[in-house]
C-alpha positions in Angstrom: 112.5 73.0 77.7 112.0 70.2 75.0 112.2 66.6 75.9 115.2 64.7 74.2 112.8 62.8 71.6 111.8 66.5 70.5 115.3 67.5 70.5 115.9 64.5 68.1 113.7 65.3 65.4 115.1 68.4 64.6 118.8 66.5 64.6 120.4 65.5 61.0 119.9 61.8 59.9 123.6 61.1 60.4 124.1 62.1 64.3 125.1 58.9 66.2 123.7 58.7 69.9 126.9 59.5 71.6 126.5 63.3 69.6 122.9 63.5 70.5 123.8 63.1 74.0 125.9 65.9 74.1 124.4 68.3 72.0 121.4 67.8 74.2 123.1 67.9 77.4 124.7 71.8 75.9 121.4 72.8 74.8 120.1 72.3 78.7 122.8 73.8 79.9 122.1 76.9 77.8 118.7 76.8 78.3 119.6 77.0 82.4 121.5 79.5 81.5 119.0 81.7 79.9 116.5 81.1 82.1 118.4 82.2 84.9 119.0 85.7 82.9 115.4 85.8 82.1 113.9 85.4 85.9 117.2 88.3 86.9 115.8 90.7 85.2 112.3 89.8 85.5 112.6 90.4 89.4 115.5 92.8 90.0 113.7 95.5 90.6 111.5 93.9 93.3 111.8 94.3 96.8 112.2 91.1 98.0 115.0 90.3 95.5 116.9 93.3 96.3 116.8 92.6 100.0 118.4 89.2 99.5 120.8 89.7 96.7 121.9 93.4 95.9 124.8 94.4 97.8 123.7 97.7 99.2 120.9 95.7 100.5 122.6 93.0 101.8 124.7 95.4 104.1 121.3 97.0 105.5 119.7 94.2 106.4 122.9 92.4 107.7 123.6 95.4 109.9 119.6 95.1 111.0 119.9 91.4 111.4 123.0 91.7 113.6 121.4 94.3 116.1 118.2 92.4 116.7 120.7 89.4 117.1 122.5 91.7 120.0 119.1 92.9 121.2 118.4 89.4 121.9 121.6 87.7 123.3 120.9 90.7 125.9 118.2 89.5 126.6 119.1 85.8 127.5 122.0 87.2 129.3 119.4 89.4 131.7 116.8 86.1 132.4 120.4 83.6 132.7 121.8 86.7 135.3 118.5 87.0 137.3 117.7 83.1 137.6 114.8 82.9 135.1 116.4 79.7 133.5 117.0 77.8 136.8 113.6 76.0 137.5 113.0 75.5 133.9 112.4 72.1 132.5 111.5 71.4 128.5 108.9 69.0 129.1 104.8 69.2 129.0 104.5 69.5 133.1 106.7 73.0 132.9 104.6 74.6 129.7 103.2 77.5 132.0 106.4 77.9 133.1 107.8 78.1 129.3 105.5 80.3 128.3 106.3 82.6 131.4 110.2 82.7 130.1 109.2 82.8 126.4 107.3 85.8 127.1 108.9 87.4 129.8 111.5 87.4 127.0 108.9 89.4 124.6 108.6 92.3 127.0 112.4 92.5 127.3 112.7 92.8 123.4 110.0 95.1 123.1 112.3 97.6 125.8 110.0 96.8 128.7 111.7 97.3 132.7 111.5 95.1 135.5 107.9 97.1 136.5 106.6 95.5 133.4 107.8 92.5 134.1 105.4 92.0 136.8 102.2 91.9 134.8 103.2 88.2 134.1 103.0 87.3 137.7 98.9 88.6 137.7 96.3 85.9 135.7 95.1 87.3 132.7 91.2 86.5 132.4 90.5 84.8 128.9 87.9 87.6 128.2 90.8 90.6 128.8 93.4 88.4 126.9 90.3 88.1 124.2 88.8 91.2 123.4 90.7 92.8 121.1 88.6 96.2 121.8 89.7 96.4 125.5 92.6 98.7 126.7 95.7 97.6 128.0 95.3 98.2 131.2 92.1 96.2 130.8 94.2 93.6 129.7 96.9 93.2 132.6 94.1 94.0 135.7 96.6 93.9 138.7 95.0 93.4 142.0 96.6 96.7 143.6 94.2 99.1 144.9 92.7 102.5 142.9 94.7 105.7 143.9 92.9 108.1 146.2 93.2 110.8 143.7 90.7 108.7 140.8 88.2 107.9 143.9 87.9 111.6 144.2 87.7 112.8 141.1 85.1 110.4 140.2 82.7 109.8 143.4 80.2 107.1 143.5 81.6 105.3 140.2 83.7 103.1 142.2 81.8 100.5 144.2 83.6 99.6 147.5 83.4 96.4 149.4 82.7 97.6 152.6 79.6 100.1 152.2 78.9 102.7 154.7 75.2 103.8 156.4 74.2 106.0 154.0 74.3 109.5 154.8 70.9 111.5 154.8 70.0 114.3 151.9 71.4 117.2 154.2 74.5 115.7 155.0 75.2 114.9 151.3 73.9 119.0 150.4 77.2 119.9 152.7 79.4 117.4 151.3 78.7 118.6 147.9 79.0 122.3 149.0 82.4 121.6 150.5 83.4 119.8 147.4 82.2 122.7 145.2 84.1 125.5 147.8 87.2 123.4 147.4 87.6 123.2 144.1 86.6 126.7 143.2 89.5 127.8 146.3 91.7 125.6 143.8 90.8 127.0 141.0 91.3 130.5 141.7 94.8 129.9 143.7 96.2 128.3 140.9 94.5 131.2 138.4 96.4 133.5 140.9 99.6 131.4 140.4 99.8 131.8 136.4 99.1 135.8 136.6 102.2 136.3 139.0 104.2 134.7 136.7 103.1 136.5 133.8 103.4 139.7 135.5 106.9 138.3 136.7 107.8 137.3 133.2 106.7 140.6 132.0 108.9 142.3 134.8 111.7 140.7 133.5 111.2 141.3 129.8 111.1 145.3 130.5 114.3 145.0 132.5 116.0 143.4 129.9 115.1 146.1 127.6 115.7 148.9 129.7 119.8 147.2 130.4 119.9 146.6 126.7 118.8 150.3 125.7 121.3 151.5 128.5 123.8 149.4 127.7 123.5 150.5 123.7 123.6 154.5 124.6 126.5 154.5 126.5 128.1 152.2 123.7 127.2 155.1 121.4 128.1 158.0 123.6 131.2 156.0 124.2 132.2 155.1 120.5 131.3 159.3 119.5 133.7 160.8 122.1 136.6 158.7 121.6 138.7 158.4 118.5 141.2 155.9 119.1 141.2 152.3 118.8 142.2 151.9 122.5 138.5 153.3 123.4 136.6 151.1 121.2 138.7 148.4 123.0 138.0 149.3 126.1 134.3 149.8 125.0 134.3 146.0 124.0 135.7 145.2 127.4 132.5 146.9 129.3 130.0 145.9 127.3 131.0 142.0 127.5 131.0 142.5 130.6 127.7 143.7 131.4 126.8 141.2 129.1 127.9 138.5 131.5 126.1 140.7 134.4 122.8 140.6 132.3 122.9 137.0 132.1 123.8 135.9 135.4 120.5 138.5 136.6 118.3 136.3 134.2 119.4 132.8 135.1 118.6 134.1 138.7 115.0 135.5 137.7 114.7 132.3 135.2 115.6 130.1 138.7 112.0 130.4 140.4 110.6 129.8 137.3 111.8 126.6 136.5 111.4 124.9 140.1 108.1 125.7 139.6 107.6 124.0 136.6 109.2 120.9 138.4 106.8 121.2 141.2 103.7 121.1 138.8 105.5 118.2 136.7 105.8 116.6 140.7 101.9 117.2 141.4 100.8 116.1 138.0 102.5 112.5 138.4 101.4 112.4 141.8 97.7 112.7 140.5 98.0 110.3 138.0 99.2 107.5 140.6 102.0 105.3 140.3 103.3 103.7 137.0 101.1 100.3 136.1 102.9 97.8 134.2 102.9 97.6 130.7 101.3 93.9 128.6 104.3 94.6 125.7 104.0 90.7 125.0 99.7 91.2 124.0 99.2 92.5 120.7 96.6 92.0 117.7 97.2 91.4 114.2 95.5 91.0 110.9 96.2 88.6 108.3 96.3 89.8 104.0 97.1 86.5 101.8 98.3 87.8 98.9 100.7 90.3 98.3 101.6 91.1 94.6 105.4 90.7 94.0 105.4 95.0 93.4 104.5 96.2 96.4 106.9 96.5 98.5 107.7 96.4 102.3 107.6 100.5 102.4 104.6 100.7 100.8 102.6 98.8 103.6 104.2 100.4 106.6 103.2 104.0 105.5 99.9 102.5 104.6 99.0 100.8 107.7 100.5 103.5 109.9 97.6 105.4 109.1 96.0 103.5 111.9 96.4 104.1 115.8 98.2 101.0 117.3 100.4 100.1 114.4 104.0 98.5 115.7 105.4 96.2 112.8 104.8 94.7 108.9 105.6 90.7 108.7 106.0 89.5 105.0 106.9 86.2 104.2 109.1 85.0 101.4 107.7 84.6 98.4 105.7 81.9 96.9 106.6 80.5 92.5 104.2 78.6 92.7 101.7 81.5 93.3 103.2 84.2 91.0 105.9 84.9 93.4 103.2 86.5 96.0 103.1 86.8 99.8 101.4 87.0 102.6 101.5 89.4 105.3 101.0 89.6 109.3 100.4 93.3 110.4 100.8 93.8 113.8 98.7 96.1 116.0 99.0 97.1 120.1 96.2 95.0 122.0 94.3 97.9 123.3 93.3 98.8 119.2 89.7 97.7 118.1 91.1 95.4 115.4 88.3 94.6 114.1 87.2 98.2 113.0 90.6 98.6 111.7 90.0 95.2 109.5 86.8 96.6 108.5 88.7 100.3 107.2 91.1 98.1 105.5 88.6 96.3 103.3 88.3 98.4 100.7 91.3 100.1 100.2 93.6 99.4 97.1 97.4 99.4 97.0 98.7 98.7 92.9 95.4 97.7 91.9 95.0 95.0 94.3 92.3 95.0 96.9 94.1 93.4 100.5 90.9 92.1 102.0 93.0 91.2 105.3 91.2 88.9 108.2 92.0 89.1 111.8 94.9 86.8 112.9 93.9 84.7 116.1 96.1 83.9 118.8 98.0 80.6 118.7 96.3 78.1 120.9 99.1 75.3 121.6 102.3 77.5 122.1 104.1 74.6 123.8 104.0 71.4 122.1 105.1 67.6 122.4 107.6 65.3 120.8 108.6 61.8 121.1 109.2 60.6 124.8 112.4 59.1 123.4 114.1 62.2 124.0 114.6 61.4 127.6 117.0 58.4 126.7 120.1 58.9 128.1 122.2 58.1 124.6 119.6 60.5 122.8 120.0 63.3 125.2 123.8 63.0 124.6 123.8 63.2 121.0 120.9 66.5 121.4 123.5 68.2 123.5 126.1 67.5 121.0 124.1 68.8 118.0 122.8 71.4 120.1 126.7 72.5 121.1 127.6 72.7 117.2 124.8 74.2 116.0 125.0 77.4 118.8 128.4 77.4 118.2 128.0 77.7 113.7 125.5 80.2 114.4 127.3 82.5 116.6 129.8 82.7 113.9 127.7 83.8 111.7 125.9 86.2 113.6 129.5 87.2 114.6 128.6 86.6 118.5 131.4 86.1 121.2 134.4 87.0 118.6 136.4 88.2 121.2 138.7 86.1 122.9 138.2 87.4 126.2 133.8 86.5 125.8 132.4 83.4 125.6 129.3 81.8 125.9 127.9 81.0 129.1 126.0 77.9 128.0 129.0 76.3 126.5 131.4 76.2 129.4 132.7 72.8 130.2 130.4 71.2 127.8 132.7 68.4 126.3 132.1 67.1 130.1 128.9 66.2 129.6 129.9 64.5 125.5 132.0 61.7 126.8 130.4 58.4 128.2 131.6 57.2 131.7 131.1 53.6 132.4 132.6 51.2 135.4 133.0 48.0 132.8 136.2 46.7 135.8 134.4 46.7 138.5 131.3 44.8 136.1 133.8 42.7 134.9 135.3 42.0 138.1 132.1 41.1 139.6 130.7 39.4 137.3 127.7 41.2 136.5 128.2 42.0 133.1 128.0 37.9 132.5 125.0 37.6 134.5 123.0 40.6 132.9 123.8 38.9 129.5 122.6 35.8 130.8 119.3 37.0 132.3 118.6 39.6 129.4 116.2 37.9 127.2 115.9 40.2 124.7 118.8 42.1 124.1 117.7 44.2 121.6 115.0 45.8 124.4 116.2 48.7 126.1 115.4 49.8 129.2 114.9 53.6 129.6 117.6 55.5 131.6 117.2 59.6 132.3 119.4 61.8 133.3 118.9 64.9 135.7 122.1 66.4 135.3 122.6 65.9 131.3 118.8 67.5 130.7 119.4 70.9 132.8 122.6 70.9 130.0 120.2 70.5 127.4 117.5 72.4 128.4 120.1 75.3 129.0 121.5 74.9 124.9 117.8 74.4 123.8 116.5 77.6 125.4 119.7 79.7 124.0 118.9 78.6 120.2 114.6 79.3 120.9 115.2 82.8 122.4 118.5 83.9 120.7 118.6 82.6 117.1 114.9 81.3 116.7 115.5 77.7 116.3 112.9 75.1 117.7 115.0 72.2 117.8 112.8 69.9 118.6 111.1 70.4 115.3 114.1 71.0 113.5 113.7 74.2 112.2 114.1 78.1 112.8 111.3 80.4 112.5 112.4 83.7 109.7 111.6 87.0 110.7 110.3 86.5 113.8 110.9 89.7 115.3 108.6 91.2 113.0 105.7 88.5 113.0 103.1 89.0 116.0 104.6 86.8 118.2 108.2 87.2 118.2 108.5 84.4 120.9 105.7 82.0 119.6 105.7 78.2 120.0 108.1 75.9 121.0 108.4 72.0 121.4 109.4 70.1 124.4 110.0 66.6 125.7 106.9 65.0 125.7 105.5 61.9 128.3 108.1 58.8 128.6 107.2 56.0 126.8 105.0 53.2 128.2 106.4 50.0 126.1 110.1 49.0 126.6 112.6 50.7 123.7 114.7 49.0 121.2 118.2 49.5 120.0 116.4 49.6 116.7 114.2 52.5 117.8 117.1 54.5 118.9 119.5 54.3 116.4 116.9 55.1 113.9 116.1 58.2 115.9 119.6 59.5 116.2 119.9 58.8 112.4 116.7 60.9 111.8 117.8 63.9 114.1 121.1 64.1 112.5 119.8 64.1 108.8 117.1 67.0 109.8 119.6 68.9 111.7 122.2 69.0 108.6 120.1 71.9 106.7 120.5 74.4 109.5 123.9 73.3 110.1 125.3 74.2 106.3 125.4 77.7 107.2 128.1 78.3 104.6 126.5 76.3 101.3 127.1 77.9 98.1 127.7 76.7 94.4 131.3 76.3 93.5 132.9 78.1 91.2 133.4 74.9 88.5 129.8 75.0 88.7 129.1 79.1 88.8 131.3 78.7 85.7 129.1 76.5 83.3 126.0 78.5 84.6 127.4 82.0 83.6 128.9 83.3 86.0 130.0 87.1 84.9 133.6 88.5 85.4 133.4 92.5 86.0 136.1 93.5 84.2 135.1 92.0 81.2 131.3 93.2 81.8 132.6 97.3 82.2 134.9 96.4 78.7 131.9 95.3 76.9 129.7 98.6 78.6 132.8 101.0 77.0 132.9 99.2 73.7 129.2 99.4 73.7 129.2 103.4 74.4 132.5 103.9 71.5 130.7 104.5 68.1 132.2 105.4 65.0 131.3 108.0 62.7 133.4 108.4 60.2 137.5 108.3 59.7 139.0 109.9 62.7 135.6 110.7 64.3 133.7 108.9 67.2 130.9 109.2 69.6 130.1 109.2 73.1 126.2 108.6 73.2 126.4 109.3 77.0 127.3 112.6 76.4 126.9 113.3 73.1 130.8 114.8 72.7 133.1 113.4 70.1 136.6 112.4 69.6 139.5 112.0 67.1 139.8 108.4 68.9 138.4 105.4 70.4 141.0 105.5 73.4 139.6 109.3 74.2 136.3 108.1 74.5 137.1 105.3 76.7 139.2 107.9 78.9 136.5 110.4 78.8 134.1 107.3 80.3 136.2 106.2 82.9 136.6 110.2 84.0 133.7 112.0 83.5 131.1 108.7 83.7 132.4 106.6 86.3 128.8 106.6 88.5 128.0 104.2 85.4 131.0 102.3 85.1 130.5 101.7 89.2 126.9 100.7 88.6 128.0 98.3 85.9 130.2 96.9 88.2 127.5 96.5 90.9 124.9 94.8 88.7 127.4 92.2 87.9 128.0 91.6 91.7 123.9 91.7 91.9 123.2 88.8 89.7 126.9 86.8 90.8 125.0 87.1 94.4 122.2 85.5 93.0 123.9 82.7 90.9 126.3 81.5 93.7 123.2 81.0 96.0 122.0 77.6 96.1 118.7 77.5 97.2 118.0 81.0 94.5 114.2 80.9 93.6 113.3 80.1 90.4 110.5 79.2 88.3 108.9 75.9 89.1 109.9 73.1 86.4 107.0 72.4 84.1 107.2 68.8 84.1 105.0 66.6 81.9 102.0 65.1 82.9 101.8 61.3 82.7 99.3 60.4 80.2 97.9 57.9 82.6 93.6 57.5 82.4 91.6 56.4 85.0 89.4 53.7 84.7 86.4 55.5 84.4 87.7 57.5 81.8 88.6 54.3 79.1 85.8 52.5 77.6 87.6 49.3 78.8 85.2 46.4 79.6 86.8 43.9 82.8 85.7 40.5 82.7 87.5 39.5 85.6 85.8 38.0 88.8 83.5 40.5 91.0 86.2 39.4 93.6 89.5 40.6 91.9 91.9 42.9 92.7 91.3 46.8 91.9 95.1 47.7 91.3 96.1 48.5 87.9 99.1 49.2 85.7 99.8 51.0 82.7 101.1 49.8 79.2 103.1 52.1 76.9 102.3 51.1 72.8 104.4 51.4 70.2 102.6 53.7 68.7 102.8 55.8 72.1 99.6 55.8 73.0 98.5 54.1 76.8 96.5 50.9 77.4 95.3 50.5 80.9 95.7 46.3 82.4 93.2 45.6 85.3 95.4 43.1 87.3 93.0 39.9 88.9 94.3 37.1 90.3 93.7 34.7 87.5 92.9 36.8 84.6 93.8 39.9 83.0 91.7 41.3 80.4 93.4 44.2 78.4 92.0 47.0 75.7 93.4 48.9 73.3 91.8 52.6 73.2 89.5 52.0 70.1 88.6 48.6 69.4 91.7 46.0 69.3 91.3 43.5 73.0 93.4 41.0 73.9 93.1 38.3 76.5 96.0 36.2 78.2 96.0 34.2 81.5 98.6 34.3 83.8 98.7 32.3 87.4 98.6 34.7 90.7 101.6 36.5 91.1 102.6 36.6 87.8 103.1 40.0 85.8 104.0 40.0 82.5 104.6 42.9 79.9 102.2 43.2 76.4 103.3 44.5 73.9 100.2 45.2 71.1 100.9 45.3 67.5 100.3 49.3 66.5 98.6 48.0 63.4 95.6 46.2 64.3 94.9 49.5 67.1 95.3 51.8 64.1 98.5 53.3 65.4 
């Protein structure tokens, strides 16, 4: 976009400023305009516009955004149900406890039971937790003894604690003569086992044959003597039923069969042990930082699934000032060598672009401190209040507790806790009121005052908006996507240790203040442009759009003849063609309709990406840069300013307490005094500088 002096030179000589103003502020306004069109159709066929703007996409991920909203309300409802959430406190001495919940709440999401729920309550060793090589059940050791079944099957691997005399050569012949007997006796009864049942199942095959071959002869012999209609009937009538008699006998030869298959499912499980539980919160992941704009979501998933261990593909949103690229987090189970999986992804190529991913660590501080204000009695209030509105915006727009017969657990009887209670009679009656205003000294110092009751409130809110809408509200932000990053329960901030110096009513206001203005992004769920505004930036009207698409497709040939170039067929008139559109065409008049709804999505949004605003750069030169020549004292001040000639070129003023020595950019200097503190404006003559 031009500047307003370029805009001016291409203006007549006899446009006053008031016209200047506002031809310049239309030709802005069309340039908006245009490049809004431009970057529409630059990106429209990108996956990551699509999925925020086109309709069809909108619904799809609205519907997928509104069941792993569901998933996880469920899942606060089972830890709130089963006491998880009692004995929780969002301050530092609790974060083993937090990250307990936080990832007890993992293995829920990921469709783990209550067995799996146990791992948690085993220590992880660093080294399991670590190695990305090791197995899952590597990972989660429990301390429950081996099954008998594994020491057997592998003697003299396992090393016991309490070790026996060992037994001499002979004794150890028998044992492994026994071993040898028993096995083979296994062996052969269960070889013995599968041939009954073959020769059963072949049994019952020839039987069924020899009822079927019967059954079809004396249907022929039947339908050959008799004539009438009445014998074929009664014909029907037999054979149905020993139909029905032929399948009963099967079920009851099928019977044995199938208990025995339940027996060997029985013995099989019993051999493997009992169930372990599952470490669904561990997994691995590897890091790609760039993610060309045309490759799309898709694309990834069936290349990384490729790969044993794969669960989920994380893409952020994208970057302008980086060519509109992304970066990506795939996720892998923890028992997968990542690290070999790193390795085959190095060279591989997706749209010409090599990925070069890294292995993503672990995070190292999942819980994380704030100010100790935030145990102040006012400041908890007003958290519980922001806290209140916020879960209550949300779950309107995640469409959560609609009915009028739900509501939300957290936010019964909360106005209770909102309104102040104070005894000012009995302090005025007594006198101690007077006397505290008397004694106080400082009256702006506060002294800090906590509240048990008002924190397990907060603590309750705080803990519904981390697990159920991803919002860290202690940082004042909500993490996107995080069900399909690595960590879908990651970090979280808390409370951190109370203040040591006394508080001011300064302090607190100013915090207050602060938490209200960060908090007002996330609470303007329902910003959009207005339509005055949609207006001037071209917004489209579909109507209009499919008249312009059916004036477009009406050509004339000659008099009384015109085309249809979708279909090539023509007409004695224009209002036959437009018919025949609208009839035998309308797949494209709907699609017209549906790219203006596209790029209306897109215009109404207020925070729409765009291209980043090429601004100019200050012509501003650094002193090393100008062959300026200071001659003010060693001791002088090194701040500087800039001067602006005529002629529009810059001059660079080193300011020193009593002098100030300036240059013009070729050869023109000029000295003045000036007394400290002063400051004073130069203006060079553009003649003697050559300008």
């Amino acid at each position: 976009m031009r500047s307003f002096k370029d805009f001016l030179l291409n203006l007549e000589d006899n446009v006053d400023e008031t016209e200047a103003v506002k031809r310049y502020n239309q030709y802005k306004l069309d340039f908006r305009r245009q490049q809004l069109q431009d970057f529409f159709l630059s990106h429209k066929q990108h996956e990551w516009f699509r999925s925020k703007y086109h309709p069809d996409d909108i619904t799809a991920k609205k519907a997928e955004t509104q069941a792993a909203l569901k998933t996880r309300l469920d899942v606060f409802l089972f830890l709130f149900d089963n006491h998880w959430l009692d004995d929780i406190k969002l301050d530092m001495d609790h974060a083993s406890k937090i990250i307990k919940l936080m990832d007890a709440a993992v293995i829920k999401m990921e469709g783990g039971t209550d067995l799996d729920l146990q791992v948690l309550e085993t220590p992880v060793t660093t080294e399991a937790a670590g190695d990305a090589g090791s197995t899952a059940t590597e990972a989660a050791t429990t301390t429950e003894p081996e099954s008998e079944s594994k020491e057997t099957d592998q003697p003299g691997t396992s090393e016991e604690k309490e070790k026996p005399a060992e037994p001499s050569p002979e004794t150890k012949d028998q044992d492994e003569k026994e071993e040898n007997e028993e096995t083979k006796q296994n062996g052969e009864e269960e070889k013995m086992e599968e041939e009954g049942e073959e020769k059963k199942a072949e049994e019952s095959k020839k039987k069924r044959g020899k009822k079927r071959k019967r059954s079809v002869s004396a249907d022929s012999g039947e339908g050959s003597a008799s004539g009438s209609a009445s014998d074929s009937d009664q014909s029907d009538k037999d054979q149905s039923d020993k139909d029905q008699s032929e399948r009963e006998e099967d079920e009851e030869e099928e019977e044995p069969d199938s208990e025995r298959r339940k027996e060997r499912k029985e013995r099989s499980k019993k051999e493997e042990g009992p169930a372990k539980p599952r470490p669904l919160h561990l997994t691995t992941s590897l890091f790609i930082r760039t993610i060309p704009p045309e490759v799309s979501k898709e694309e990834l998933t069936s290349l990384c699934r490729r790969y044993p261990g794969f669960l989920r593909v994380a893409l952020s949103d994208p970057q302008p000032e980086r060519r509109f690229f992304r970066r990506c987090w795939v996720t892998f189970d923890r028992s997968v060598n990542i690290k070999e999986t790193c390795w085959n992804l190095q060279n591989i190529r997706l749209k010409d672009v090599e990925l070069a991913p890294v292995v993503n660590r672990d995070l190292c501080r999942r819980v994380r401190s704030v100010n100790g204000l935030t145990h102040h009695k006012p400041v908890i209030r007003n958290d519980i209040r922001l806290s209140a509105k916020l879960i209550h915006a949300l779950d309107q727009k995640g469409v959560l507790w609609s009915s009028e017969m739900e509501s939300n657990p957290v936010l019964k009887n909360i106005t209770d806790y909102l309104i102040e209670e104070v005894s000012a009679e009995e302090e005025e009656l007594t006198g101690v009121a007077a006397n505290d205003s008397n004694e106080a000294k400082d009256p702006s110092e506060v002294a800090l005052e906590t509240d048990e009751t008002l924190l397990q409130v907060l603590d309750r809110l705080l803990l519904y908006l981390r697990l159920v809408h991803s919002v860290d509200y202690y940082n004042f932000c909500e993490y996107p996507a995080e069900d399909e990053m690595p960590h879908r329960c990651g970090l979280m901030h808390v409370r951190g240790p109370l203040p040591v110096a006394k508080i001011t009513t300064a302090e607190v206001s100013e915090h207050v203040k602060m938490c209200e203005q960060r908090m007002a992004p996330l609470l303007s769920l329902s910003e959009t442009v207005n339509e005055e505004e949609a207006a001037r930036l071209g917004k489209k009207d579909p109507e209009q759009e499919v008249e312009k698409f059916l004036t477009a497709n009406t050509q004339e040939l000659s008099k009384d003849k015109w085309l249809c170039p979708l279909s090539g067929k023509k007409f004695k008139a224009p209002e036959f063609v437009r018919k025949h559109i609208l009839n035998k065409h309308g797949e494209k008049v709907a699609a017209v309709r549906q790219e203006v709804q596209f790029f209306n999505n897109y215009l109404l949004d207020p925070k729409r990406p765009a291209l980043p605003e090429n601004k100019p750069i200050p012509r501003q030169l650094l002193p090393q840069q100008c062959s300026h020549r200071s001659l003010a004292s060693p001791r002088s001040s090194k701040a500087f300013w800039d001067i602006l000639l005529e002629s529009g070129r810059p001059c660079r003023g080193f300011l020193a307490p009593a002098h100030i020595q300036l240059h013009s950019l070729e050869q023109e200097e000029e000295t003045t005094t000036l007394s400290a503190g002063e400051t004073q404006v130069f203006r060079i003559n553009p003649e003697a500088t050559g300008g």
